[in-house]
C-alpha positions in Angstrom: 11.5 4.9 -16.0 13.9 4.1 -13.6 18.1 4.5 -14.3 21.3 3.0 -12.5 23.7 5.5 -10.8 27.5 5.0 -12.1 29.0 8.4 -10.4 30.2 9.8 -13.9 27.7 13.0 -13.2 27.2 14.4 -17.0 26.5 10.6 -17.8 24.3 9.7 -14.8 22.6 13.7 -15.9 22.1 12.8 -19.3 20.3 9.2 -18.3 18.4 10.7 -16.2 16.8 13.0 -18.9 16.2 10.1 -21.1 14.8 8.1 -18.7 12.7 11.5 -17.9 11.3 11.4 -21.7 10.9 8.1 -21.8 8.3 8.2 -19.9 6.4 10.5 -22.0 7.1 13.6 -23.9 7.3 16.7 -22.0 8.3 20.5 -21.7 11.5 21.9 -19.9 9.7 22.6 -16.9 8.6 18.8 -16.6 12.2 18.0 -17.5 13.2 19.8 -14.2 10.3 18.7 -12.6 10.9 14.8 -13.2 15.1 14.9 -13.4 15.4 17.3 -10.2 17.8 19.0 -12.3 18.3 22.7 -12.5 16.5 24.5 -15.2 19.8 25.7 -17.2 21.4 22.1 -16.6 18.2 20.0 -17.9 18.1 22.0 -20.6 21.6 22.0 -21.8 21.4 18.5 -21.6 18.5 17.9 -23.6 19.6 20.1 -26.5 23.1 18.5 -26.3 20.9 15.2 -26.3 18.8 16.3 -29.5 22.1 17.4 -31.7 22.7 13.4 -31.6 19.3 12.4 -32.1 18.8 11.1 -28.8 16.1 13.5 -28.4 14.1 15.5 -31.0 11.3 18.0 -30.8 7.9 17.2 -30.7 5.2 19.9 -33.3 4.5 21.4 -29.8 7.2 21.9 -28.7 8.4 19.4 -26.2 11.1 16.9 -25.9 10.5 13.1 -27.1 12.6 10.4 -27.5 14.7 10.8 -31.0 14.6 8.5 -33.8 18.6 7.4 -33.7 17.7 5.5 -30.3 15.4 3.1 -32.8 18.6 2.6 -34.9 20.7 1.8 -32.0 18.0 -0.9 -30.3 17.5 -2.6 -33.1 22.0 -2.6 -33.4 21.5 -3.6 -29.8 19.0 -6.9 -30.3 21.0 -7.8 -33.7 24.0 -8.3 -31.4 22.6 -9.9 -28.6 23.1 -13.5 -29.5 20.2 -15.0 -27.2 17.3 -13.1 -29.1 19.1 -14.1 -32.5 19.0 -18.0 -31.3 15.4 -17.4 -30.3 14.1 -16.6 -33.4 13.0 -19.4 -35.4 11.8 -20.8 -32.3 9.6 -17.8 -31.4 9.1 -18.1 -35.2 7.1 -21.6 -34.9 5.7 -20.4 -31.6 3.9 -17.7 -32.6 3.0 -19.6 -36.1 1.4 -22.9 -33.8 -0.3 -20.2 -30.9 -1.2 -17.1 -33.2 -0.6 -15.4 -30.5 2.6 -12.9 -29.8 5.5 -14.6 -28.4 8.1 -12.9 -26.2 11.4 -13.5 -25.0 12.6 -11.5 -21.6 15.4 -11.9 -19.5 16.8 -10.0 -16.2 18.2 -6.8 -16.1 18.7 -5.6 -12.4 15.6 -5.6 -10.9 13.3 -5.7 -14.4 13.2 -8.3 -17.1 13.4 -7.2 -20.3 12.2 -7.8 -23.8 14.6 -8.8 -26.0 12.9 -10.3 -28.9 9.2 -10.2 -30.1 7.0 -11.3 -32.4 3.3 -9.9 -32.8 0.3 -12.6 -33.1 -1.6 -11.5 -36.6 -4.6 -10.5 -34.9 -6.1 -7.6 -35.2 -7.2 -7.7 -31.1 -3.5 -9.0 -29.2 -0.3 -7.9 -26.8 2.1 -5.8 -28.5 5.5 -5.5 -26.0 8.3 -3.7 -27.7 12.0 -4.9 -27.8 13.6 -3.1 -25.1 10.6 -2.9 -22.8 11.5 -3.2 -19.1 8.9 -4.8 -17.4 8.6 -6.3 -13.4 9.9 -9.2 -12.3 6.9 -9.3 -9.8 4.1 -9.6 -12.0 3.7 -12.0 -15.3 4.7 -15.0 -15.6 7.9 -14.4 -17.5 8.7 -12.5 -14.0 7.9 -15.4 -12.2 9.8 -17.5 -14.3 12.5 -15.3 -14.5 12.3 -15.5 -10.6 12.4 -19.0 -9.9 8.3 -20.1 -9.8 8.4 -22.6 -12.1 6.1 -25.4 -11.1 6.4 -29.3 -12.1 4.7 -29.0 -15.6 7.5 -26.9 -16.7 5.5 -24.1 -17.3 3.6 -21.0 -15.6 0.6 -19.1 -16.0 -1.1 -15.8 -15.5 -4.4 -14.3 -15.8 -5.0 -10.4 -15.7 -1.8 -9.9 -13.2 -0.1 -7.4 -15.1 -2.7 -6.2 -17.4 -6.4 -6.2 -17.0 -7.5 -8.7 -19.8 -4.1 -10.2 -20.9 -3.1 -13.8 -20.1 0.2 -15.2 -21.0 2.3 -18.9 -20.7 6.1 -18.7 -20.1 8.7 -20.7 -19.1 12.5 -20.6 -18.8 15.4 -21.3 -21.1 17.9 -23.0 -19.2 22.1 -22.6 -20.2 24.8 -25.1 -19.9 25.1 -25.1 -16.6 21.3 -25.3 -16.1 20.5 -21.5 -14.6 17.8 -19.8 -16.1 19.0 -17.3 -18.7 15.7 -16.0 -20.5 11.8 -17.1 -20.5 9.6 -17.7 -23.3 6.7 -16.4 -23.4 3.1 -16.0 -25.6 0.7 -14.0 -24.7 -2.8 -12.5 -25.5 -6.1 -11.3 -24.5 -8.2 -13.5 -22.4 -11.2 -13.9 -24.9 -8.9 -16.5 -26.9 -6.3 -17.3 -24.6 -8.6 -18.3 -21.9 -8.5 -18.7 -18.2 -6.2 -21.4 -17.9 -3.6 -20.8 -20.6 -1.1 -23.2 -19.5 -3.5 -26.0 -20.5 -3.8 -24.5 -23.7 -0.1 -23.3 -24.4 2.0 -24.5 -21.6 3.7 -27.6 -23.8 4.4 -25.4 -27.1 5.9 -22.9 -24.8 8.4 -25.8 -22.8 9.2 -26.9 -25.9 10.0 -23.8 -27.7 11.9 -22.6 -24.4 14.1 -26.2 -25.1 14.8 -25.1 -29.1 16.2 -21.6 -27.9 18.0 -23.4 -25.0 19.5 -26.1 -27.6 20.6 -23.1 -29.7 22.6 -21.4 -27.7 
């Protein structure tokens, strides 16, 4: 999990560990190994870290991710105001598709997930709010980017996850730059091989609902 430099050392020290766990749980030694940090600084980091919940002890030992960073996402997509006007539109998205619906939008040089809904399928995608995904590959990346072609949609098959297809397309502001994309998004058996045929018009027009709500 890559992390921005802002020259405030303890800060950019203690991001660094996050980001280090956040890639997986691990030991002290892979704390040091993955942060580049000394031994005695990583770890007085991370148990600074865990007294505030940002971290938290795995039965083995090992440092994961703590439980108040679930409290302070879901704080953080409450007051984003773009996933709050997306909802009832990813609502009847995901209600006329069945499939999970997305909404992603740029953050340096990855496009995150700010709002989600899950299809109801047993078999489907599952991207967590807060996920930072590439802008290089899927089609809310390419949307995000600027490949939008003249049906107002795009489409992808397998390009970021073997057996995943997904339909996005952007949600333009006031001024008419793209500010998120829409997307749904499933596995190929039911999606198919050309999704855009399938999904590509729901998907312009919920990317138009969020884009009137804002």
């Amino acid at each position: 999990m890559e992390h921005k430099v802002s020259n405030v050392g303890v800060l950019d020290k203690s991001v660094a560990v996050l980001a280090a766990v956040g890639d997986g749980p691990c030991t002290l030694a892979g704390l040091v190994e993955r942060t580049g940090l000394s031994r005695a600084t990583a770890h007085r980091l991370a148990t600074a870290l865990e007294e505030h919940g940002l971290l938290r002890r795995t039965d083995d030992g090992r440092f994961a991710l703590g439980l108040h960073l679930v409290a302070l996402g879901r704080a953080a997509t409450e007051q984003y105001p773009l996933a709050e006007a997306a909802r009832p539109a990813l609502g009847e998205l995901r209600a006329g598709t069945g499939e999970s619906v997305q909404l992603y939008v740029v953050d340096g040089e990855s496009r995150v997930c700010v709002a989600a809904l899950e299809s109801p399928h047993g078999l489907r995608t599952i991207v967590a709010v807060g996920s930072a995904l590439p802008l290089d590959r899927g089609s809310a990346g390419r949307v995000l980017t600027g490949a939008v072609g003249k049906h107002g949609w795009v489409e992808t098959v397998e390009e970021r996850e073997p057996g995943v297809a997904s339909v996005s397309a952007p949600v333009h502001g006031a001024d008419g730059a793209v500010v998120a994309a829409v997307s749904v998004s499933g596995p190929i058996d039911r999606m198919g091989r050309s999704p855009g045929k399938k999904y590509g018009a729901a998907v312009v027009e919920a990317a138009a609902a969020v884009a009137a709500r804002l």
